[in-house]
Backbone as numpy.savetxt, mean C-alpha at the origin, in Angstrom:
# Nx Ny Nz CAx CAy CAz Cx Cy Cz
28.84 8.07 -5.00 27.51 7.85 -5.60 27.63 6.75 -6.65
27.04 5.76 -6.39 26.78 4.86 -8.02 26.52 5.23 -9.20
27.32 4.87 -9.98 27.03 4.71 -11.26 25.46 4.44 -11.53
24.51 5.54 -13.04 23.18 5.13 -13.13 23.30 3.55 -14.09
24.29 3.49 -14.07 24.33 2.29 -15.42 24.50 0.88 -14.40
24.34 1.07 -12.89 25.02 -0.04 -11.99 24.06 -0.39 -10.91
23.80 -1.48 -10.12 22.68 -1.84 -9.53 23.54 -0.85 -7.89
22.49 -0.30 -7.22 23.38 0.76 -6.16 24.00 -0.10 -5.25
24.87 0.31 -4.09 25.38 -0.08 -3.40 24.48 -0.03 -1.95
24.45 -1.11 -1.47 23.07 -1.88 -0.12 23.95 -0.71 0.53
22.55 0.81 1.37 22.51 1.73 2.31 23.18 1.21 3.53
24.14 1.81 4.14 24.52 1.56 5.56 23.23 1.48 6.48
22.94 0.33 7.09 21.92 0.26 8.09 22.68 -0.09 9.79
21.34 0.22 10.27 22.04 -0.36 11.83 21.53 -1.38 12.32
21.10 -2.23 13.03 20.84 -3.47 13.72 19.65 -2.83 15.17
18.45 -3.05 14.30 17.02 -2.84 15.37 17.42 -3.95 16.78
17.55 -3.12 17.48 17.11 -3.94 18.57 15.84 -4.26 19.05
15.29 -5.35 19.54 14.14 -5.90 19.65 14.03 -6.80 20.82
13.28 -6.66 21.75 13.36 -7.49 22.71 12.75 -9.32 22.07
13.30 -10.36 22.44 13.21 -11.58 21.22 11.76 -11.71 21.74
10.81 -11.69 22.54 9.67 -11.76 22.57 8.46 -10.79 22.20
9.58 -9.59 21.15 8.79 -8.79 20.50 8.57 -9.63 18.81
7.39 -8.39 18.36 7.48 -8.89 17.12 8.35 -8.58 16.25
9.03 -9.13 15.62 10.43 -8.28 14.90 9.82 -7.55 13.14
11.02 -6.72 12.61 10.24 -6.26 12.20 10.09 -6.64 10.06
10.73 -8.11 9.56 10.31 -9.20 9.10 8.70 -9.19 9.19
8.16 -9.74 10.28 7.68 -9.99 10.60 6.06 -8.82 10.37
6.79 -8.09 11.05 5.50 -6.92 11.04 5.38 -6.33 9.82
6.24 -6.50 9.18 6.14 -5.81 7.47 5.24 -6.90 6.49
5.39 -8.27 6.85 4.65 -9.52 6.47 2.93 -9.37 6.66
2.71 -8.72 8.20 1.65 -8.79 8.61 0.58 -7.90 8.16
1.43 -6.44 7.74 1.04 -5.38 7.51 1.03 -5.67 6.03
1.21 -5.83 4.99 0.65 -6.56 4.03 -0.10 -7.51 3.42
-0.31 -8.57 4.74 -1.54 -9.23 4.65 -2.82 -8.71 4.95
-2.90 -7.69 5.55 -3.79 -7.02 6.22 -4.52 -5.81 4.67
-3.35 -5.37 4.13 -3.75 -4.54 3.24 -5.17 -4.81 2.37
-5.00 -6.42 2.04 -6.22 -6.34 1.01 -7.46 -5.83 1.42
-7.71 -5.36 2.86 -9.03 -5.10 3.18 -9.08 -3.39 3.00
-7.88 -2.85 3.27 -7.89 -1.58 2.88 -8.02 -1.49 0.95
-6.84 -2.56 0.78 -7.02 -2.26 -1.08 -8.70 -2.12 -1.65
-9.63 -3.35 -0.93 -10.68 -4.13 -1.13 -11.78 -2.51 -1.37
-11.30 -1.30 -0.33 -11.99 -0.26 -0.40 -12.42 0.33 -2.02
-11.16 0.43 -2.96 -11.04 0.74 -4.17 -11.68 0.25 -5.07
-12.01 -0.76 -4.67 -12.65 -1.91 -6.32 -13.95 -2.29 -6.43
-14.62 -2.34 -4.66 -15.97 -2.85 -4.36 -17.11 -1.91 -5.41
-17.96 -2.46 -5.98 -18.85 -1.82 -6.62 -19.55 -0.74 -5.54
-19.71 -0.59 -4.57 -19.97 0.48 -3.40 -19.45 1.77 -3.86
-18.13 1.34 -3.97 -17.07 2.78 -4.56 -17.76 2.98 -5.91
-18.32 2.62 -6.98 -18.11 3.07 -7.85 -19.84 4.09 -8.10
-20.42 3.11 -7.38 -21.59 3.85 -7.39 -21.94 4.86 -5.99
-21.15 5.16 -4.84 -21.28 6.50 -4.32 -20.57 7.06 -4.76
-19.34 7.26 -5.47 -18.49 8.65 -6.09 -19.03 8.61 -7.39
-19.37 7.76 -8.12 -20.23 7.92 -9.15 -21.26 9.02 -9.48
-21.82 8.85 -7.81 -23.16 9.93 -7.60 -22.32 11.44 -7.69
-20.86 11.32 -7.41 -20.04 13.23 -7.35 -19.68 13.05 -8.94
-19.92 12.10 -9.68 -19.24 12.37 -10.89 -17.62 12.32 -11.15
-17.27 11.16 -10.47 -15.90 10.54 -10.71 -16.07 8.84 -10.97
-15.04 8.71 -11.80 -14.88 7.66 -12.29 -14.17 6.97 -11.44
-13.43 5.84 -11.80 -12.63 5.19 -10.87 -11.46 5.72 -10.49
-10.55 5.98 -11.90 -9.36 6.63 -11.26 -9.29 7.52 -10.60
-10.74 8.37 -11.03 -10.61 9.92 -10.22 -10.64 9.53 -8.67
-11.52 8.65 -8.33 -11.87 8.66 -7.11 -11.03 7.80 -6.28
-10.28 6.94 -7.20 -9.09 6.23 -6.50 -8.06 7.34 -6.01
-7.41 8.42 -6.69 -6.49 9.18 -6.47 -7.28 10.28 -5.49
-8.41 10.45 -5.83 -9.24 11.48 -4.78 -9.31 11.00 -3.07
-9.30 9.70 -3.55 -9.96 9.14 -1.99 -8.48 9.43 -1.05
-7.43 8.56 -1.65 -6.69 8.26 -1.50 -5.56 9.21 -0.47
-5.58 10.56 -1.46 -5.06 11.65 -1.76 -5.84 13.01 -0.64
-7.01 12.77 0.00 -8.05 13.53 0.64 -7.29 13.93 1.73
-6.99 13.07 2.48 -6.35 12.90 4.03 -5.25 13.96 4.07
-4.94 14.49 2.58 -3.57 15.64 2.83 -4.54 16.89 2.36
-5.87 16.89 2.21 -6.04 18.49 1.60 -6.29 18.14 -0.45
-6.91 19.57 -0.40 -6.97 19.39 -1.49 -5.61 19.91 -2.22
-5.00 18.80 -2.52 -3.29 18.80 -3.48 -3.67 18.90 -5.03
-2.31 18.88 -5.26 -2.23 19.25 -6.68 -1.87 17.54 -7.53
-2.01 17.50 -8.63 -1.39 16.65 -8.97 -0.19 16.56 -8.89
0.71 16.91 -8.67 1.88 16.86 -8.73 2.40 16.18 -7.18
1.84 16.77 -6.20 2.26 16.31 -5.12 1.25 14.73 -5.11
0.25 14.42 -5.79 -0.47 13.07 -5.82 0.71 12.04 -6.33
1.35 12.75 -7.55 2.04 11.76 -8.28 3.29 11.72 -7.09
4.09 12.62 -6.47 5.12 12.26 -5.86 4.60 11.58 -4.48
3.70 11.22 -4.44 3.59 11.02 -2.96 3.00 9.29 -3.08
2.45 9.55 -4.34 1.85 7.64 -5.07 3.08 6.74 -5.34
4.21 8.19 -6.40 5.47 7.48 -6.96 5.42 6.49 -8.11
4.58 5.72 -8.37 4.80 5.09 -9.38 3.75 5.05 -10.28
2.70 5.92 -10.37 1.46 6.35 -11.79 2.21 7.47 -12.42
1.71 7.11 -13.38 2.20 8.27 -14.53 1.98 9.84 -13.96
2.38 10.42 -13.84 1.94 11.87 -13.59 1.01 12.13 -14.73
0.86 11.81 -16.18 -0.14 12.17 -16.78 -1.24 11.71 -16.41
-1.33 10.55 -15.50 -2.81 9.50 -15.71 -2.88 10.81 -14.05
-2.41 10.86 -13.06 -2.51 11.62 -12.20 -3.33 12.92 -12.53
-2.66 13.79 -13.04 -3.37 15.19 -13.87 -4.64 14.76 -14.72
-4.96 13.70 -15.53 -6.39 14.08 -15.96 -7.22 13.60 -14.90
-6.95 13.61 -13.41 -7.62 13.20 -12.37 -8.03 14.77 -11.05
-7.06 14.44 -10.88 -6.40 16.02 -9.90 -6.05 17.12 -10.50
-6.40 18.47 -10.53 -7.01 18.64 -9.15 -8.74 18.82 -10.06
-9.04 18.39 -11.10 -10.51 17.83 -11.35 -11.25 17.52 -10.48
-10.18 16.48 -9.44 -11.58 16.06 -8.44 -11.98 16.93 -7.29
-11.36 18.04 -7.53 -11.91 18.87 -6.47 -12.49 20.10 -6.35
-12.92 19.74 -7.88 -13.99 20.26 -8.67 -15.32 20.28 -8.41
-15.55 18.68 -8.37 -16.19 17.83 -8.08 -16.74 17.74 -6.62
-15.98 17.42 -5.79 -15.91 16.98 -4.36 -14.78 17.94 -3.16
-15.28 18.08 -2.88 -14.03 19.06 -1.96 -13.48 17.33 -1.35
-12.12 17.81 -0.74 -11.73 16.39 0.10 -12.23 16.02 1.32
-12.76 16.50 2.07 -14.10 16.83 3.12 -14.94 15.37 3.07
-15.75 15.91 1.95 -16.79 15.05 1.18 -16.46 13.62 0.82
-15.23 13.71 -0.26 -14.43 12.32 -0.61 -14.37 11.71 0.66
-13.93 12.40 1.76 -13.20 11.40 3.14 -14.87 11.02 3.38
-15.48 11.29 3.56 -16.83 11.07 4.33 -17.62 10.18 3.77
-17.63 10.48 2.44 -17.98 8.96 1.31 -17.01 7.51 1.45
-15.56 7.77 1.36 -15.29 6.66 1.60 -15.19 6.05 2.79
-15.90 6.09 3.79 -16.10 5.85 4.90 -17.19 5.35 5.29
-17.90 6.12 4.35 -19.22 5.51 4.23 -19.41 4.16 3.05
-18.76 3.97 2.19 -18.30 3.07 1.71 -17.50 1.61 2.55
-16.63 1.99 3.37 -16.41 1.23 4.31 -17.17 0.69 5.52
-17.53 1.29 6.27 -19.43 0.89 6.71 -20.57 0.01 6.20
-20.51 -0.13 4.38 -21.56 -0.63 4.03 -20.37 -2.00 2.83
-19.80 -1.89 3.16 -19.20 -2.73 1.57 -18.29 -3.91 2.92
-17.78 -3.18 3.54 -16.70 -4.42 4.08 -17.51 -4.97 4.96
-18.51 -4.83 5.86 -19.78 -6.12 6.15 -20.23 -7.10 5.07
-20.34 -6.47 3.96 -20.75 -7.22 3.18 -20.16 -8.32 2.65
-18.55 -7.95 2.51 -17.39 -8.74 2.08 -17.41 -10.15 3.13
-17.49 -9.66 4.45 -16.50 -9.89 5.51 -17.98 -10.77 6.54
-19.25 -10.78 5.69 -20.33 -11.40 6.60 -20.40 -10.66 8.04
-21.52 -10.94 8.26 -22.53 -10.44 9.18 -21.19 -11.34 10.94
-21.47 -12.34 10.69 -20.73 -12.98 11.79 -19.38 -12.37 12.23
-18.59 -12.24 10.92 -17.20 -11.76 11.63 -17.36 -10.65 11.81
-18.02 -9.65 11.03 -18.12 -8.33 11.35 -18.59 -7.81 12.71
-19.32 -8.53 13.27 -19.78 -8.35 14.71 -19.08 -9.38 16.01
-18.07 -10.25 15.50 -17.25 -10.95 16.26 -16.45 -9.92 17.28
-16.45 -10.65 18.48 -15.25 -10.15 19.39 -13.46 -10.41 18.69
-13.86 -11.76 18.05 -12.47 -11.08 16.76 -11.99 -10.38 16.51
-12.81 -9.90 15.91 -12.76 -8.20 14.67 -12.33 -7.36 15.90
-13.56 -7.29 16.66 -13.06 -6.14 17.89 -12.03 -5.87 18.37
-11.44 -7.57 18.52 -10.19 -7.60 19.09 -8.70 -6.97 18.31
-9.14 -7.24 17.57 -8.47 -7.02 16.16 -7.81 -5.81 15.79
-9.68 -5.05 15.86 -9.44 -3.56 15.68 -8.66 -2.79 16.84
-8.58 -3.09 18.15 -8.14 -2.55 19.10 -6.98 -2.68 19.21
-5.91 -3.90 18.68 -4.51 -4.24 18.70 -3.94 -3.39 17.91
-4.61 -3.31 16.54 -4.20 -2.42 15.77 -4.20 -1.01 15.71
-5.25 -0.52 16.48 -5.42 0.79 17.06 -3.68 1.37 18.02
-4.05 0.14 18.72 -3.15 0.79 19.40 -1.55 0.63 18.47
-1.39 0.06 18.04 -0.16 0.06 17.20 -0.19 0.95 16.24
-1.43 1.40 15.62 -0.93 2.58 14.71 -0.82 3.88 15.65
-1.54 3.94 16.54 -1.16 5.21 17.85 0.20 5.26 18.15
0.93 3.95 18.12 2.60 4.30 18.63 3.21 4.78 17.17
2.73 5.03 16.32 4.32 5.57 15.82 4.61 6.93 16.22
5.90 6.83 16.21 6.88 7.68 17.25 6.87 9.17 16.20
6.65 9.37 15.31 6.95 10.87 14.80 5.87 10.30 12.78
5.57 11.58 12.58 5.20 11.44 10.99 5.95 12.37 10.03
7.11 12.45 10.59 7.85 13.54 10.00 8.61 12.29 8.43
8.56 13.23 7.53 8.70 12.08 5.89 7.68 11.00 6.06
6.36 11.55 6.50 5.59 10.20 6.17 3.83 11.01 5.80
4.30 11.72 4.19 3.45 12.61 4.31 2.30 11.84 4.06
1.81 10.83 3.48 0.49 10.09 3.17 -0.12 9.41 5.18
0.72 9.17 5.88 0.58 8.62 6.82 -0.30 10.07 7.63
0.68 10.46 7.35 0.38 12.46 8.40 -0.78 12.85 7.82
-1.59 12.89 6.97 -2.72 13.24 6.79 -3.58 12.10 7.31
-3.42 11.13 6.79 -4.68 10.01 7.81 -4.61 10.53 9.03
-3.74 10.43 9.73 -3.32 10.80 11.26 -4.33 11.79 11.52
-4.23 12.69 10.61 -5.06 14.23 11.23 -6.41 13.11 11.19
-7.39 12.32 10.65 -8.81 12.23 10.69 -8.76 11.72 11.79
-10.34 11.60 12.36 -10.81 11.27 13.33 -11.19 9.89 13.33
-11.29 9.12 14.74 -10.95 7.86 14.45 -12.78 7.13 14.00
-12.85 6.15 13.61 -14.50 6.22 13.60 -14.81 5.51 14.58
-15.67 5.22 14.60 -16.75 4.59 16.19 -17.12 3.19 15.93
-17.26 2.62 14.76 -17.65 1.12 14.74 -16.14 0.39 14.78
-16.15 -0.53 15.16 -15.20 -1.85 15.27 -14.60 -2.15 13.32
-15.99 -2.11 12.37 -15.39 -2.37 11.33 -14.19 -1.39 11.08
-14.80 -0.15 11.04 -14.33 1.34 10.18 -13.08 1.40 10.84
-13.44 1.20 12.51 -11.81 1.41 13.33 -10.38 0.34 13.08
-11.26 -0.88 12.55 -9.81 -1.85 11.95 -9.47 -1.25 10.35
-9.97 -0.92 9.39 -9.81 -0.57 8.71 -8.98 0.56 8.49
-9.29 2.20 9.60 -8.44 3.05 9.84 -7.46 2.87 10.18
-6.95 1.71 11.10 -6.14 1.26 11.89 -4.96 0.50 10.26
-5.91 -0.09 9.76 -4.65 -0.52 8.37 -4.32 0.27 7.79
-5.11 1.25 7.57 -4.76 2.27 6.20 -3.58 3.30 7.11
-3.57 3.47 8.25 -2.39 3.93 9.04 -1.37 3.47 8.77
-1.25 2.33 8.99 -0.11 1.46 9.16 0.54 1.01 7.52
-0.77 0.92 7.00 -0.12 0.60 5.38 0.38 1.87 5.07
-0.03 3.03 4.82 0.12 4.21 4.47 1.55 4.54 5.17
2.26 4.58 6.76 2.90 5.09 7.07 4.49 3.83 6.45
3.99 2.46 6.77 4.94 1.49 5.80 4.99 2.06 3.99
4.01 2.71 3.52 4.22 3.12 2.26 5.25 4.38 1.89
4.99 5.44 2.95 5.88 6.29 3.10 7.30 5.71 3.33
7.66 4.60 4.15 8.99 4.61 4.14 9.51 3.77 2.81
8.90 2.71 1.92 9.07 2.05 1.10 9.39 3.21 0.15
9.16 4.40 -0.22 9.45 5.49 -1.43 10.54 5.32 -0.98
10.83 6.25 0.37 12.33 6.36 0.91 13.29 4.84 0.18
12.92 4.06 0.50 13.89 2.99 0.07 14.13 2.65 -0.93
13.07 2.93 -1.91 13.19 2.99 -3.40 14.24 4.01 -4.32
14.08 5.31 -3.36 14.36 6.55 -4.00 16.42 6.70 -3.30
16.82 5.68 -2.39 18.08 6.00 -1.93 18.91 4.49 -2.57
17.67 3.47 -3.13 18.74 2.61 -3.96 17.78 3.31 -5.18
17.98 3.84 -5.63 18.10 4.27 -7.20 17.03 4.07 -8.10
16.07 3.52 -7.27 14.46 3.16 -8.49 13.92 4.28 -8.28
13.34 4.62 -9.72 12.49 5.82 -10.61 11.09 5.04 -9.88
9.65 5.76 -10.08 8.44 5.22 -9.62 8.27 4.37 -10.65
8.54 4.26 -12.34 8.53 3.08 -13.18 9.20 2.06 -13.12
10.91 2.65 -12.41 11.53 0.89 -12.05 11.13 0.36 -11.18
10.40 1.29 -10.28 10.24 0.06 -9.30 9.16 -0.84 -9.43
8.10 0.03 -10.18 6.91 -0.86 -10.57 7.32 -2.01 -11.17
8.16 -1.83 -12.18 8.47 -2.79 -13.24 9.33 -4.07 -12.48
10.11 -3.64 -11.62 10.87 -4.57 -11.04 10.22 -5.21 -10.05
9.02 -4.68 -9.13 8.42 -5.36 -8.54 6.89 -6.28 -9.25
6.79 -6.19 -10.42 6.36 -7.27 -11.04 6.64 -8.06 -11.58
8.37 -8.15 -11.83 9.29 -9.24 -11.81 9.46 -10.36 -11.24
8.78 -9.45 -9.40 9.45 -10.90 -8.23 8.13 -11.88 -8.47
6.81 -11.31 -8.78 5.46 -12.35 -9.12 4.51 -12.50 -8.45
5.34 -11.19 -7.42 4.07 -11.32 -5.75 3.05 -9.95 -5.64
3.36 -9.64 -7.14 2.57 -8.37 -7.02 1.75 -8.31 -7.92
1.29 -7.00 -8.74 0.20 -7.22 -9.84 0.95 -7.87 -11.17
0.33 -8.47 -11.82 1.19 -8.88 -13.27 1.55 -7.84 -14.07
2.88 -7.90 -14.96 2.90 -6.64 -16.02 2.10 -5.66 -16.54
1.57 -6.41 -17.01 0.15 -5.95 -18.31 -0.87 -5.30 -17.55
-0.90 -5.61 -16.31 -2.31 -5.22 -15.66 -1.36 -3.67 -15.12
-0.41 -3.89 -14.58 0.41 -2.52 -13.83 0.61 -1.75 -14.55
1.16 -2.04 -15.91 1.26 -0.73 -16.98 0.41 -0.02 -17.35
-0.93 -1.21 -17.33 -1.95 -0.33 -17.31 -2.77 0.51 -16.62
-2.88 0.18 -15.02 -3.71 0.44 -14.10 -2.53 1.75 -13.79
-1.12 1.58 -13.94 -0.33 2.94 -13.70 -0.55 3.87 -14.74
-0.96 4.02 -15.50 -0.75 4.47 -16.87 0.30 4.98 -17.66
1.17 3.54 -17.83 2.16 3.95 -18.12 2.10 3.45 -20.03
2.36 3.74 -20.70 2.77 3.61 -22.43 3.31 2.25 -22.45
3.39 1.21 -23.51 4.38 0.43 -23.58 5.36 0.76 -24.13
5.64 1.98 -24.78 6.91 2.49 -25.29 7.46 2.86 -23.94
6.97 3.69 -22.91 7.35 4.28 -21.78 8.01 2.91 -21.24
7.15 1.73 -20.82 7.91 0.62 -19.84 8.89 -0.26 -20.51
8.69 -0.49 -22.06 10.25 -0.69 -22.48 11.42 -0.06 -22.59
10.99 1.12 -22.35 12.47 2.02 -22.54 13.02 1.62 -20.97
11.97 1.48 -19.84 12.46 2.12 -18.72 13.24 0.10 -18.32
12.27 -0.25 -18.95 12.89 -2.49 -19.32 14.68 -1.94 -19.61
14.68 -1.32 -20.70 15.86 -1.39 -21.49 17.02 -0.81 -20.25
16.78 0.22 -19.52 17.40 0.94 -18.87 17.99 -0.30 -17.70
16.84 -0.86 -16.88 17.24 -1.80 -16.12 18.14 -2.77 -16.44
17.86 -3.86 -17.59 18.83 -4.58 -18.45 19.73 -4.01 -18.77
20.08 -2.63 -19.19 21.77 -2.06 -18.98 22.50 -1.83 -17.92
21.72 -1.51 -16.61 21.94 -1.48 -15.16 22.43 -2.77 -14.64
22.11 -3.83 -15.41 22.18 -5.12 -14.51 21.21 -5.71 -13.71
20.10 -5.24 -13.47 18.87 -5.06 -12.84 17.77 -6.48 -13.10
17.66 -6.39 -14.61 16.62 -7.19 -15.38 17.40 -8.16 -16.37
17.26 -9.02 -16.55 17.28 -9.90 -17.57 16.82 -10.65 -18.49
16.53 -11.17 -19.71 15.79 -11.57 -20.30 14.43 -12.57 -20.10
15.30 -13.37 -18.47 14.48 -13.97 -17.80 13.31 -13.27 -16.82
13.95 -12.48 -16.15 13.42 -11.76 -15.15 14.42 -10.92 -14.19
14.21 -10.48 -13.19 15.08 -10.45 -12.30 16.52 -11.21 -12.17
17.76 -10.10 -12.67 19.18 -10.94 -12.38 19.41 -11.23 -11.05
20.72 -11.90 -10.66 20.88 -11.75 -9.21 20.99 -11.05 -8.64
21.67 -9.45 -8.94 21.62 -8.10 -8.60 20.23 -7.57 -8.62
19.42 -7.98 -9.55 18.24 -7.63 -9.19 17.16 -8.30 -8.35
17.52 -9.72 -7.77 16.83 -9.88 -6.62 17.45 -9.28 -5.62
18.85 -9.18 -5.50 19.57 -8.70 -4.34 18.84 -7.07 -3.91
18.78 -6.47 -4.63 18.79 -4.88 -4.70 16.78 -5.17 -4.18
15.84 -5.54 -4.86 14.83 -6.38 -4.60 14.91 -6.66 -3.16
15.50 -7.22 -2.92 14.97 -7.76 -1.32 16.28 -6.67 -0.09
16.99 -6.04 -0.84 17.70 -5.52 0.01 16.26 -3.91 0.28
15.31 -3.60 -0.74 14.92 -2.48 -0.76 13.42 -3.01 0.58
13.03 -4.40 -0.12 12.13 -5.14 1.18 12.52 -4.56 2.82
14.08 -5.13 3.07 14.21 -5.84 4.42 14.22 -4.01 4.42
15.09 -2.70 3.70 14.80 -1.35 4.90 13.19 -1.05 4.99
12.51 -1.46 3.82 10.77 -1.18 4.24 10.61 -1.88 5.60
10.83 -2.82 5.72 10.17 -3.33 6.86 10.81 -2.70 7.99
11.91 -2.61 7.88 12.80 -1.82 9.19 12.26 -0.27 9.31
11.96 0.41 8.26 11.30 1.81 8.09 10.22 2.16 8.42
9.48 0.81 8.86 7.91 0.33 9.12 7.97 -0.07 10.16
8.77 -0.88 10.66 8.85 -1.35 12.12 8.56 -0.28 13.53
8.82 0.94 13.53 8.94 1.66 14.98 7.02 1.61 15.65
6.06 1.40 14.97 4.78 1.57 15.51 4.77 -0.04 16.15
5.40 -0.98 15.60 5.12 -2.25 16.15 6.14 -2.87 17.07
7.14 -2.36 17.62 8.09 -2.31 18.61 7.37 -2.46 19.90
7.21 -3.25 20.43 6.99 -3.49 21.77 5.86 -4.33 21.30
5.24 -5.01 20.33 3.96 -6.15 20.66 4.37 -7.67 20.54
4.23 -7.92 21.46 4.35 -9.15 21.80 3.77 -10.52 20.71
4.82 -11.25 20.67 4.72 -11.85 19.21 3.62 -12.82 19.69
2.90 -13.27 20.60 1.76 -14.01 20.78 0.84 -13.08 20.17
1.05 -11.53 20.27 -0.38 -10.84 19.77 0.01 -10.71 18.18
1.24 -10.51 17.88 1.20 -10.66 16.75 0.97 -11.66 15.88
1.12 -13.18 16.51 0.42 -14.83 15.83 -1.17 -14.51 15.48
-2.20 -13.56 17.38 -3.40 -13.62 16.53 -3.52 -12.71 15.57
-3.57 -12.06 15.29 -3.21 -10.97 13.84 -2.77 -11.49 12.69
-1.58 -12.10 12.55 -1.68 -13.03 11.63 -2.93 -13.99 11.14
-3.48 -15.17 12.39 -4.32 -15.54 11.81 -5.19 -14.53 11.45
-5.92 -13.88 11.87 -6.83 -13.33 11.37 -6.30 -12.31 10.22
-5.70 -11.89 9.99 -5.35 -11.38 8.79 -5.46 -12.45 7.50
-5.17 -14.05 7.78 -5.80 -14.98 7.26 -7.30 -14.91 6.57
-7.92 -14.97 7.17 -9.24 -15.33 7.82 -9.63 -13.88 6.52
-8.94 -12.57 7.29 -9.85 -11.53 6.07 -9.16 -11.38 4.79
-7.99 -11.82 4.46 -7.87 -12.17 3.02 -8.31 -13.27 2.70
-8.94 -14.11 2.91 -9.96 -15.24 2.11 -10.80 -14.97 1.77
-11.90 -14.20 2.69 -12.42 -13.42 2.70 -12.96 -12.57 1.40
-11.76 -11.63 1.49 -11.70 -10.59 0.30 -11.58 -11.32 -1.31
-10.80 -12.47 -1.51 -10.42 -13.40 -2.10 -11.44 -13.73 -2.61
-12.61 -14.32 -2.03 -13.80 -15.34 -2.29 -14.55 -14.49 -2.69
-14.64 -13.51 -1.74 -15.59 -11.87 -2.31 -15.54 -11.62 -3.71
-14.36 -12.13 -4.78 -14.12 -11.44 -6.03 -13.96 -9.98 -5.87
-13.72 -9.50 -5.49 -13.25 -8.23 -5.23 -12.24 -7.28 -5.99
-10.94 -8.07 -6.76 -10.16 -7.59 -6.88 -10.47 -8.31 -8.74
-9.68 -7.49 -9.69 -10.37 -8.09 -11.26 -9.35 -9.10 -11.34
-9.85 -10.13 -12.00 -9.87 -11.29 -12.67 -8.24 -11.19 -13.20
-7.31 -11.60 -12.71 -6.09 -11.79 -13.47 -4.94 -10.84 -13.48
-5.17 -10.22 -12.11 -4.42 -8.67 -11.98 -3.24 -9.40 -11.40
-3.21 -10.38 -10.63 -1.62 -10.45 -9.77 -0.90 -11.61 -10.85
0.01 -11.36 -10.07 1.49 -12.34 -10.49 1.42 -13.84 -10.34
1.97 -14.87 -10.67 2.08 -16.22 -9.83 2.20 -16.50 -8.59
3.10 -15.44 -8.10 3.30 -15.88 -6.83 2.53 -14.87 -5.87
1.69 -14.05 -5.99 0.91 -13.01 -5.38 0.49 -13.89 -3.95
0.50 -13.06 -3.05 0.22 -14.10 -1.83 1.06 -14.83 -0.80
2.26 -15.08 -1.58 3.41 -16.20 -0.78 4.60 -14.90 -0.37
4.94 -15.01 0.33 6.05 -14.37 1.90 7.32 -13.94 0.63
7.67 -12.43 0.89 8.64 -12.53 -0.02 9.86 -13.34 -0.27
């Protein structure tokens, strides 16, 4: 076992085989993150704030409510282990409050209905009714249908249980929040076997610049600034962090925790053919500009490099 004072030692992996005219799985972990902002885009749209508004939740509540629905009504505790990197306190003055409020029933049915009326709006009348989109939604359908088991992929395994919806928008959208959700489940795993706490990893992944900025993560996690310097200080004794940013051990450990996400993420996209995966790409283009231009997301939340390929 490593030393806690030492950056861990890179997990024994094995070598995915991939037929070379599949999409590899680089690749599909790239794609499946470009794709996210339309699922993120669900959280922030003024839509959300004024239908859960109407149950009497605020944002966070209904961020962790919405989020959190697809497993039942949970406790905070299983919200915070299953999110990993919010404070368990900012968690608890949320959960199980919101189901007080809203049974998870209700939450799922609102944000859905939220998705129906907000991502047309984002996403215009044209693409939303494009054979695009359609196309889109159906590639992805079927790729979140292949993953092979949801066993350790408890945020994934509850989406799984809902039913799929009937419009082209709602069904690409289900189709991401699958795929992001079941890639999210394995990213804990990879966090939690090289040695990041849910605060180092936050902290270290706003280091690399491709994610939210400091200031905005400490806050939107609710974490203390006494809390994220202590957990600063811990890394910089690890070898982890440096005065600059990220040491070389800490990009190494950084992109060594990337390449098993994507490999941990890869088994639903095994067998698609990397021509279908080019159109997906573009269009995964196409709806983060989209979301982008929409203003959607607040004013100054990401990093420098937010956007560019890890």
């Amino acid at each position: 076992m490593s030393s806690p004072h030492t950056a861990p030692p890179a997990p024994a992996t094995s070598p995915l085989r991939i037929n070379v005219t599949d999409v590899d799985a680089f690749t599909a972990g790239r794609l499946t993150r470009s794709l996210d902002a339309l699922h993120s885009a669900v959280y922030f749209v003024p839509e959300a704030n004024e239908k859960f508004g109407q149950l009497g939740m605020d944002f966070r509540t209904h961020y962790f409510a919405g989020r959190s629905a697809a497993m039942g009504a949970v406790s905070a505790n299983v919200v915070a282990a299953t999110f990993y990197n919010f404070n368990p306190r900012l968690v608890a003055s949320a959960i199980p409050a919101a189901w007080e409020l809203a049974p998870p029933a209700t939450v799922t049915r609102v944000r859905y209905e939220i998705v129906e009326t907000a991502l047309p709006r984002i996403l215009g009348e044209k693409l939303t009714q494009s054979t695009e989109l359609a196309h889109a939604a159906e590639l992805l359908r079927r790729v979140a249908e292949s993953v092979p088991e949801a066993a350790g992929r408890p945020l994934y395994a509850g989406h799984a249980e809902l039913p799929w919806p009937t419009t082209p928008i709602a069904q690409l959208w289900h189709a991401i929040t699958l795929l992001r959700e079941y890639r999210g489940d394995g990213h804990i795993a990879a966090l939690v076997c090289n040695g990041l706490s849910g605060l180092e990893a936050l902290i270290t992944h706003t280091a690399t610049g491709i994610g939210f900025n400091a200031e905005y993560a400490r806050r939107m996690r609710g974490w203390s600034r006494d809390e994220w310097d202590s957990a600063t200080k811990t890394l910089m004794s690890r070898g982890i962090l440096g005065e600059s940013g990220l040491t070389a051990a800490g990009n190494e450990l950084r992109s060594r925790i990337e390449d098993l996400t994507d490999d941990l993420g890869y088994p639903p996209w095994r067998g698609l053919p990397a021509s279908q995966a080019d159109e997906l790409i573009r269009f995964a283009a196409v709806i983060r500009d989209a979301v982008q231009a929409a203003g959607v997301f607040p004013s100054g939340a990401f990093g420098p490099r937010y956007g560019q390929p890890r």
